[in-house]
C-alpha positions as CSV (number, residue, x, y, z in Angstrom):
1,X,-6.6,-20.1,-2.2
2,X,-4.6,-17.8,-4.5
3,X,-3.1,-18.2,-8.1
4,X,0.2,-19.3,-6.4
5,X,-1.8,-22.1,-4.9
6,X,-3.1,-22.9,-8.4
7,X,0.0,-23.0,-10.3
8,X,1.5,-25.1,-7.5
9,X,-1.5,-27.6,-8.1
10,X,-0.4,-27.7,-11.9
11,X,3.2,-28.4,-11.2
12,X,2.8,-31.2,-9.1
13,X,-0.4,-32.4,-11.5
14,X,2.3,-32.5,-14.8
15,X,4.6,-34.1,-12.8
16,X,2.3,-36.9,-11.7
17,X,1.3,-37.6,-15.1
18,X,4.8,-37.2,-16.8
19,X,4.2,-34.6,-18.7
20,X,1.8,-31.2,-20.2
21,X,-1.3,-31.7,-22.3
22,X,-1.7,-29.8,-25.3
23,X,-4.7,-28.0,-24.6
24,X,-6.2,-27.3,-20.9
25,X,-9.9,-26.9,-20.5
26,X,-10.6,-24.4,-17.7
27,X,-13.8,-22.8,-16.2
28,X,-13.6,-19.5,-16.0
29,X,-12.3,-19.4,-12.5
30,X,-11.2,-15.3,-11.4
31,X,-7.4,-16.6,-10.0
32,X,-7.3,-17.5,-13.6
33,X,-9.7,-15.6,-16.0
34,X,-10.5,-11.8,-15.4
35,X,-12.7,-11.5,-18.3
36,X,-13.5,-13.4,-21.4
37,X,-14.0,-9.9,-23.5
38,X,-16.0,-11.6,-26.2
39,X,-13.2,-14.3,-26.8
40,X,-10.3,-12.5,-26.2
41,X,-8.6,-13.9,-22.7
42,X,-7.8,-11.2,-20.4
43,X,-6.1,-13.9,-17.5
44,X,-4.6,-12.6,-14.2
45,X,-1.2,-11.1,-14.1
46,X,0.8,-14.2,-11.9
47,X,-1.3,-16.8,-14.3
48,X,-0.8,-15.2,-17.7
49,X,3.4,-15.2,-16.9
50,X,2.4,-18.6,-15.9
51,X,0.7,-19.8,-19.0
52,X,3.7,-18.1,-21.1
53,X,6.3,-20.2,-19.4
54,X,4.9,-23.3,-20.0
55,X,3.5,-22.2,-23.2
56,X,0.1,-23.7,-22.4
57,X,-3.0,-23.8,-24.8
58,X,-5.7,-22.9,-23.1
59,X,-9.6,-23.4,-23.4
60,X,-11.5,-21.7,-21.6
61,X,-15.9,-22.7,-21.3
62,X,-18.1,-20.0,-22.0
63,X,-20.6,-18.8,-19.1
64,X,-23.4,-21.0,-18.0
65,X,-22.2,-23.6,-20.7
66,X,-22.7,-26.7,-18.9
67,X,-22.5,-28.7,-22.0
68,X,-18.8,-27.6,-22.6
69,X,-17.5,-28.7,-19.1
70,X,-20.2,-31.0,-17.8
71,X,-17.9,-34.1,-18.0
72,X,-15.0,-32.5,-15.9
73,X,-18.0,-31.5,-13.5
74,X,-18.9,-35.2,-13.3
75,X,-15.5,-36.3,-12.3
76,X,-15.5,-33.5,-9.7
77,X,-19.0,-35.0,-8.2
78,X,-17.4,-38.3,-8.3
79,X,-14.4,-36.9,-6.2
80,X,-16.4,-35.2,-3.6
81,X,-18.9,-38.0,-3.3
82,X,-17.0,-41.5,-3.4
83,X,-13.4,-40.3,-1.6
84,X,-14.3,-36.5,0.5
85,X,-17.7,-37.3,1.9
86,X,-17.7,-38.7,5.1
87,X,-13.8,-38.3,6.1
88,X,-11.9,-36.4,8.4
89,X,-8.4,-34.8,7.6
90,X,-6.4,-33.4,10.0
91,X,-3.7,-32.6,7.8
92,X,-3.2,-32.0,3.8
93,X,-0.3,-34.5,3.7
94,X,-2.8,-36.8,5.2
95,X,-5.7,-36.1,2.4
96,X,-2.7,-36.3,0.3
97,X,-1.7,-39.5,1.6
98,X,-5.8,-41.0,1.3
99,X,-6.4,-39.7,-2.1
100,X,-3.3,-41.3,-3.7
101,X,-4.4,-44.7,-2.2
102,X,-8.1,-43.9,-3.3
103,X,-6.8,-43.1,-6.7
104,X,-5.0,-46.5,-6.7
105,X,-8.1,-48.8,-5.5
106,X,-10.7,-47.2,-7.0
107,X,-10.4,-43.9,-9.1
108,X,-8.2,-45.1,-11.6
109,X,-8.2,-48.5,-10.9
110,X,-11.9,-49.9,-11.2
111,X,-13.4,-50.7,-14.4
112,X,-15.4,-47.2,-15.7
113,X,-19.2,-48.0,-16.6
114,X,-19.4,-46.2,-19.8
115,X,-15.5,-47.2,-21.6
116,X,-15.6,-50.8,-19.6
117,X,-12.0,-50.1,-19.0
118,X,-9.8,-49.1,-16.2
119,X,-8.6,-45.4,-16.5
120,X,-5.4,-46.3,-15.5
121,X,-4.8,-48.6,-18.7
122,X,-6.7,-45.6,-20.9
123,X,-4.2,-43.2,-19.4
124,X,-0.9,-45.0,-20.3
125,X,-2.4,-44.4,-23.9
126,X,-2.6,-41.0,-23.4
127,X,0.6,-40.5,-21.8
128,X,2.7,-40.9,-25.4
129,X,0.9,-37.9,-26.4
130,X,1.7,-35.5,-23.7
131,X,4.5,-33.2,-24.1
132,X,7.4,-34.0,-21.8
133,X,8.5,-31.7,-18.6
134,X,11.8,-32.4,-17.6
135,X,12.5,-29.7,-14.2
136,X,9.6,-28.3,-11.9
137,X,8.8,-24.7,-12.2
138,X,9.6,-22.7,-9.3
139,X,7.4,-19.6,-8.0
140,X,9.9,-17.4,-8.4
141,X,10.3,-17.7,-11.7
142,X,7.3,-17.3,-12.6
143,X,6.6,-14.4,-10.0
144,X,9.8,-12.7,-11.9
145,X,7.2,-11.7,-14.8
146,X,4.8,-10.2,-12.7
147,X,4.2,-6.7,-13.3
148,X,2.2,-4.1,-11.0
149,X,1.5,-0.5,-11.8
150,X,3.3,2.4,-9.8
151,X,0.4,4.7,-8.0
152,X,1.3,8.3,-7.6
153,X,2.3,7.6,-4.2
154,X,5.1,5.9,-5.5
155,X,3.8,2.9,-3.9
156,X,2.8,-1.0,-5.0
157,X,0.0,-2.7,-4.6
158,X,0.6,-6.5,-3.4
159,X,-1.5,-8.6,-1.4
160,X,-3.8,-6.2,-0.2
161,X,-0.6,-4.3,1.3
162,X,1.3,-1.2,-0.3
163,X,5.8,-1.4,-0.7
164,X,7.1,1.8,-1.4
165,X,9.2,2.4,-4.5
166,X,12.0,5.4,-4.4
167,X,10.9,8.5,-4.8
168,X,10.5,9.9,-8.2
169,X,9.7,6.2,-10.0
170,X,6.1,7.3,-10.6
171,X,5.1,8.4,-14.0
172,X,2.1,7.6,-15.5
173,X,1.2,3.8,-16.7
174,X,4.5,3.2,-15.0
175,X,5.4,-0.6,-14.9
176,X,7.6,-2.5,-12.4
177,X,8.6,-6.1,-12.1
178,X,8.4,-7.8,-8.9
179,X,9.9,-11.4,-7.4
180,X,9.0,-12.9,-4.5
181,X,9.2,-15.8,-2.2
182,X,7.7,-16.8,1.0
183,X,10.0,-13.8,2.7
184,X,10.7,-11.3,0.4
185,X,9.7,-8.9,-2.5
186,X,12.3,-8.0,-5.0
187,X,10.9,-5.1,-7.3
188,X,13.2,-4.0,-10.8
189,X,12.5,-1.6,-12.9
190,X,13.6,-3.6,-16.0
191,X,12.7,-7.7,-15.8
192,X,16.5,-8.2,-15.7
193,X,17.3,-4.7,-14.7
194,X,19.1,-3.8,-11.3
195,X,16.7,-4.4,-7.8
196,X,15.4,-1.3,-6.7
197,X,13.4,-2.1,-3.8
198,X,13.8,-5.0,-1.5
199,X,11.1,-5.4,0.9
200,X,10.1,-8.4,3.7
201,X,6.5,-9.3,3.0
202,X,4.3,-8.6,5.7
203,X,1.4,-11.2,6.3
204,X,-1.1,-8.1,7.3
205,X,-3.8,-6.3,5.1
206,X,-3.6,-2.8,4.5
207,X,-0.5,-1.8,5.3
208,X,2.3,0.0,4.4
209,X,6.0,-1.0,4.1
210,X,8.4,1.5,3.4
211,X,12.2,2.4,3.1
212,X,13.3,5.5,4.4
213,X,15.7,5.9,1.0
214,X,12.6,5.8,-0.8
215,X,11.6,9.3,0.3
216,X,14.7,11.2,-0.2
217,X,14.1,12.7,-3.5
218,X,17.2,11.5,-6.1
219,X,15.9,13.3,-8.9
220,X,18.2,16.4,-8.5
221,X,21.9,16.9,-7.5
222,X,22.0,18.7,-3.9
223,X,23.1,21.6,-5.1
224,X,19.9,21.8,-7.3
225,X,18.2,20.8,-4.3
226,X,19.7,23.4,-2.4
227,X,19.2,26.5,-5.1
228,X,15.1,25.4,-5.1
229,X,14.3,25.5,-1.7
230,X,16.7,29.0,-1.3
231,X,14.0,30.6,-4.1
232,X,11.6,30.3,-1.6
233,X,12.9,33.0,0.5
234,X,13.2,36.7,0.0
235,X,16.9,36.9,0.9
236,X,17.9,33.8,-1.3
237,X,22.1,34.7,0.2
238,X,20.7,34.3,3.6
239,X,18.7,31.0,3.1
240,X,21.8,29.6,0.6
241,X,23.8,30.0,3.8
242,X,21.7,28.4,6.0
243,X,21.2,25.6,3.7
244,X,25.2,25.0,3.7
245,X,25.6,25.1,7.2
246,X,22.7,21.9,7.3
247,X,25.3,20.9,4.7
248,X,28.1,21.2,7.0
249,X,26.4,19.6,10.0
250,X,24.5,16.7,8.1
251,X,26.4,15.4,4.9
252,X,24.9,12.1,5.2
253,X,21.7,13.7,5.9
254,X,21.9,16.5,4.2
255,X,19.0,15.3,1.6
256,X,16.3,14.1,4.4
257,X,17.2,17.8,6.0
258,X,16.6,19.3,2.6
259,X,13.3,17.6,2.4
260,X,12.4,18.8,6.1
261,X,12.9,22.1,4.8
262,X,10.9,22.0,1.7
263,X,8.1,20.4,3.8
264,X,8.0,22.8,6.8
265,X,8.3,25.5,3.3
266,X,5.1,24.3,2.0
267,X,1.6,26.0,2.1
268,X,3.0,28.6,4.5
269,X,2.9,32.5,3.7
270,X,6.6,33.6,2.2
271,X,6.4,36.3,4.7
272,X,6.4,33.2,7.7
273,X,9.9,31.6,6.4
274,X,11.7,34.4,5.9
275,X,10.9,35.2,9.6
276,X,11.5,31.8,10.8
277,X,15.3,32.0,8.8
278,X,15.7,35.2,10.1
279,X,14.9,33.6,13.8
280,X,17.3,30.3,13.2
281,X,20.4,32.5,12.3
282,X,19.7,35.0,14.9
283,X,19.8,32.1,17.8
284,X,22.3,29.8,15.8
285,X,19.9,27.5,14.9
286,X,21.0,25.1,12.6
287,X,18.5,21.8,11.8
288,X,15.6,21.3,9.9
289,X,14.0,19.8,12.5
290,X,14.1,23.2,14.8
291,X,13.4,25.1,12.0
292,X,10.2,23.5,11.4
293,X,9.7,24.2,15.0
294,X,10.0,28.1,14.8
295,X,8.2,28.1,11.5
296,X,5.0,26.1,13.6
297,X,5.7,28.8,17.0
298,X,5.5,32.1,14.2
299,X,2.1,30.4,12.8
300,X,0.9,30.2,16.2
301,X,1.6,33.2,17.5
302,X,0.0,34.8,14.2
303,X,-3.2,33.6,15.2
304,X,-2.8,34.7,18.7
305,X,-2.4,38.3,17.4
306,X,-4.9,38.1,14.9
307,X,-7.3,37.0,17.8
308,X,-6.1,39.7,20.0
309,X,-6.7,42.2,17.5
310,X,-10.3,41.1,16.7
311,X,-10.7,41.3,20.4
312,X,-9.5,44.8,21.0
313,X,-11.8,46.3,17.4
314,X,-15.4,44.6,18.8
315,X,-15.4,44.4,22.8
316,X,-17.7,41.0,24.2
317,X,-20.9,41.8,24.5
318,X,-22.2,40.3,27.8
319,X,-24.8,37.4,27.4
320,X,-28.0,38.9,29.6
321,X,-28.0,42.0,27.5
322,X,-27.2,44.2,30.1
323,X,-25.0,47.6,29.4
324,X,-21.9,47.7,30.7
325,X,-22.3,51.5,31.4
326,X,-24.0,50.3,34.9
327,X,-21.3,49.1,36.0
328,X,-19.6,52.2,36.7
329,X,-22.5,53.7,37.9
330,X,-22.1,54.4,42.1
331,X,-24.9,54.6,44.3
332,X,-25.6,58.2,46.7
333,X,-23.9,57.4,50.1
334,X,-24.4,59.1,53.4
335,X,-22.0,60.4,55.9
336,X,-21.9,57.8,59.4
337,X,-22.9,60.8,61.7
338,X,-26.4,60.9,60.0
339,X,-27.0,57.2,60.9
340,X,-25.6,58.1,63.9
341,X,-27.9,60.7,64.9
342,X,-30.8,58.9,63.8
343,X,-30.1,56.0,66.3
344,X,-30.0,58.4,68.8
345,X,-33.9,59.9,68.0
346,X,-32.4,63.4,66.6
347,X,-34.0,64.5,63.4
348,X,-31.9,64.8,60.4
């Protein structure tokens, strides 16, 4: 069950009795009540927007207070043991179904030991006093003054799942506002500001959902863009051109190729990208992509020298310890006619 679940349960409870109490007495229950923080209410984000629609006054029991909520308990008991025990539901519009006609006979309509009166008839009392509700409150609305805190992933946190945000939103204690249905989450920046993510909700756990315009960086003009990455290179005129032939090539793309560039740029030595510019405009090379590639092939090949060179300053020592000097050692030999002769019985 989730707070969506419980606000639905107080919708349809108003509307069966015709209207809102005055004051609500809860238990602290955690898809209402995060903390009691020595009397001041600290409610969950969906209920709080929740309780300042309806402008509902709550009170809440204290912890391990049975005296404060014992009589709400009671009815509970009475619930559980006189209508749930011993049924079987396949469905909830069938519980639904039971419990309205329980109601009816015997929970509202038998005479009540301690008042010696029906509760329906002690109810239409009561009624006069509630205030009235005229329209059901939809989930949406409510869901509209939900607010969630941007990570520095420029990410959300919903329902165990993470919904990107555009680059650049983060900042710290950054607030958004986010809608949602059974299909979608809408998330503004402003309550009634413009949307500026649209995601479809995914029913999984610990995932992420992201647009691929929310990692284009929008927080500088291309040709800003363009004049950072070319300070990364020694000869900023060559890289500048470079950079304006992606330009040319991509202009829809140009800011996702820019952002290839500044990745494939990072943590490398300076010494590596100018080498890898100097490569692309040798061979006509013109992508992001590729030079990525070449910048990954000169890293690569740096370590194969490097190991090389290590190999040629220490020679390998073979493992049994033995010199290699023997093995340009040559044993004496003899000429054939000396065998030869000895065969034969001659002394040599």
């Amino acid at each position: 069950m989730t707070t969506k679940d419980v606000i639905d349960c107080h919708e349809q409870a108003f509307h069966a009795f015709g209207g809102i109490p005055y004051e609500i007495v809860y238990d602290q229950d955690a898809l209402i009540v995060v903390s009691e923080n020595a009397g001041d209410l600290i409610l969950t984000e969906a209920f709080q927007a929740y309780r300042e629609e309806r402008k509902l006054t709550m009170y809440v029991c204290r912890k391990a207070d049975p005296e404060s909520k014992g009589k709400v308990e009671n009815v509970v008991k009475f619930v559980k043991g006189n209508f749930a025990k011993n049924r079987i539901f396949g469905t909830l519009d069938r519980w639904k179904e039971q419990s309205d006609a329980w109601l009816e006979r015997t929970g509202n309509g038998k005479v009540h030991n301690t008042t010696k009166k029906r509760p329906v008839e002690v109810f239409a009392l009561e009624k006069q006093h509630l205030r009235p509700v005229t329209t059901k409150l939809t989930l949406s609305r409510v869901d509209s003054s939900i607010t969630r805190t941007v990570r520095k992933d420029n990410t959300i946190l919903y329902q165990s799942n993470r919904y990107s945000v555009p680059l650049g939103t983060y900042r710290q204690n950054k607030i958004v506002y986010i809608q949602t249905d059974d299909h979608s989450l809408v998330i503004r920046e402003h309550q009634e500001g413009p949307v500026i993510a649209n995601h479809s909700i995914s029913h999984g756990k610990g995932k992420l959902i992201q647009d691929s315009q929310h990692t284009r960086d929008r927080t500088k003009g291309i040709a800003a863009y363009m004049a950072t990455i070319a300070e990364k290179f020694e000869d900023k005129e060559k890289a500048m051109t470079f950079l304006e032939a992606l330009h040319k090539k991509y202009p829809r793309y140009i800011r996702d190729q820019l952002q290839l560039m500044s990745k494939a740029l990072k943590e490398i030595e300076p010494t590596i990208g100018d080498e890898a510019l100097h490569m692309c405009m040798q061979q006509g090379i013109e992508s992001a992509t590729e030079f990525g590639d070449v910048v990954q092939y000169i890293k690569r090949q740096r370590q194969v020298d490097h190991a090389a060179l290590d190999h040629t300053k220490e020679p390998v020592k073979p493992l049994n310890g033995r010199e290699t000097s023997v093995d340009d050692t040559k044993p004496q030999t003899r000429d054939v006619s000396d065998y030869l002769a000895l065969l034969e019985g001659a002394s040599v």
